[in-house]
C-alpha positions in Angstrom: 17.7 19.8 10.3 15.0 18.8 8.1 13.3 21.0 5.9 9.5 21.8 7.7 6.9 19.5 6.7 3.3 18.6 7.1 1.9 16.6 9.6 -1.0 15.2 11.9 -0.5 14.8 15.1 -3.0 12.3 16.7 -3.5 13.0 20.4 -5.5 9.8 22.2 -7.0 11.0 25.8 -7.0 7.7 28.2 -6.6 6.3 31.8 -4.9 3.2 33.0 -7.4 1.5 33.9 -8.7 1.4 30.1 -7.7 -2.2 28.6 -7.4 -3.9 25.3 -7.6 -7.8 25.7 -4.3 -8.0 28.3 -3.0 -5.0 28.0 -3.4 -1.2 29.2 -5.1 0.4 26.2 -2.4 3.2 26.1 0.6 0.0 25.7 -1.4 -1.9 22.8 -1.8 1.7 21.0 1.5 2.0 20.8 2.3 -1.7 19.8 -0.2 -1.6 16.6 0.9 2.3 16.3 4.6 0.8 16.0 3.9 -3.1 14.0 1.9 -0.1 11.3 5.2 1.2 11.2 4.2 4.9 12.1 6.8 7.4 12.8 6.6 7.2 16.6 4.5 7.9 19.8 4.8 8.9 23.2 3.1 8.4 26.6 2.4 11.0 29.1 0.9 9.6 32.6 -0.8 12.8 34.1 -1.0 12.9 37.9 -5.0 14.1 37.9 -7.4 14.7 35.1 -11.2 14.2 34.2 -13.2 13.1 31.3 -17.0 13.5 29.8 -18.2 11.5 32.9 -16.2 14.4 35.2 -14.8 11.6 37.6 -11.7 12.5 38.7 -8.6 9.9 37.0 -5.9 10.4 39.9 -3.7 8.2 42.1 -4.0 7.5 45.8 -1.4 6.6 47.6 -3.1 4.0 49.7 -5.0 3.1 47.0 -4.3 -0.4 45.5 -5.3 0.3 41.9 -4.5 3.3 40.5 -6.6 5.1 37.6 -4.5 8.1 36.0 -5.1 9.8 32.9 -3.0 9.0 30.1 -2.1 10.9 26.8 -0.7 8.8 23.7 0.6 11.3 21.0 1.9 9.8 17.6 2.9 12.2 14.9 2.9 10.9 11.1 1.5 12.5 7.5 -1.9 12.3 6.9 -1.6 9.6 5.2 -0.5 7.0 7.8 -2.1 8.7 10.3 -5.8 8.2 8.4 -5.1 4.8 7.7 -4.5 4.2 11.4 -7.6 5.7 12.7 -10.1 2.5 11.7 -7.6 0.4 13.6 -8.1 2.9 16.9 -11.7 3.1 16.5 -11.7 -0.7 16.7 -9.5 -0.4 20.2 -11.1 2.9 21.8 -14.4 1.7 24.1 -13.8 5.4 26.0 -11.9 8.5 25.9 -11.3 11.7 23.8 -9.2 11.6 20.4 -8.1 14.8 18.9 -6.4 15.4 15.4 -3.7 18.9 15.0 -2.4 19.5 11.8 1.3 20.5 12.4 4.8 21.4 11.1 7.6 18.8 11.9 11.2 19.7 12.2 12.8 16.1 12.4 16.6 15.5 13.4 19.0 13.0 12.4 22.0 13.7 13.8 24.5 10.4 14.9 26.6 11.5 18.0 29.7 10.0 18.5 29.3 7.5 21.6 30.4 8.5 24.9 33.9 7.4 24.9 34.9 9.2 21.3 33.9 12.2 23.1 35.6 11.6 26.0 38.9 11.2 23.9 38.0 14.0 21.6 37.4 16.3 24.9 41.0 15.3 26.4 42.5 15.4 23.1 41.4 19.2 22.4 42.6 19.6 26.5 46.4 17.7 25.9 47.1 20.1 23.0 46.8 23.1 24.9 49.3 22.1 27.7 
């Protein structure tokens, strides 16, 4: 384990149906968020959700085009994380962004694959017989 450090963590409030040029606004976040080398972000599709406007963001199931609400959540330092922000305001033409400072605990570990612990397991096992 890492020793607990300081961070931001950026929280971007969407829906599907929000675009950039081609894409869903929530997929080209992630792409700059990524090519600006950031630490690394996440996606959550919510089910049902509403907004400043207080229409309800949900899915229908005989509904041909869906708008659910979307969370994007990248944590970074301040540093990147302030530097990114110019580049979101340039992509955001709705939604909610919200800005946590926060404690990271970060994990390196490297697992030996699958079958190295398959041997290992029947290798402890063979011993005992």
């Amino acid at each position: 384990m890492d020793v607990p450090h300081d961070a931001i963590l950026l929280r971007i409030f969407t829906s599907t149906s929000d675009r950039f040029g081609l894409h869903p606004l929530y997929h080209a976040i992630l792409l700059r968020a990524r090519e600006m080398h950031l630490s690394g972000g996440t996606v959550f599709r919510g089910s049902l959700g509403f907004g400043q406007s207080s229409k309800l963001h949900h899915g229908q199931v005989f509904q041909l085009s869906q708008d659910l609400p979307v969370v994007v959540e990248i944590v970074d330092s301040e540093e990147k994380i302030s530097a990114f922000l110019p580049v979101l305001d340039e992509m955001m033409e709705s939604g909610l962004v919200t800005l946590e400072a926060t404690k990271v605990l970060q994990y390196n570990r490297q697992r030996a694959g699958m079958l190295a612990r398959i041997k290992e397991h029947f290798r402890r096992h063979l011993h005992v017989l």
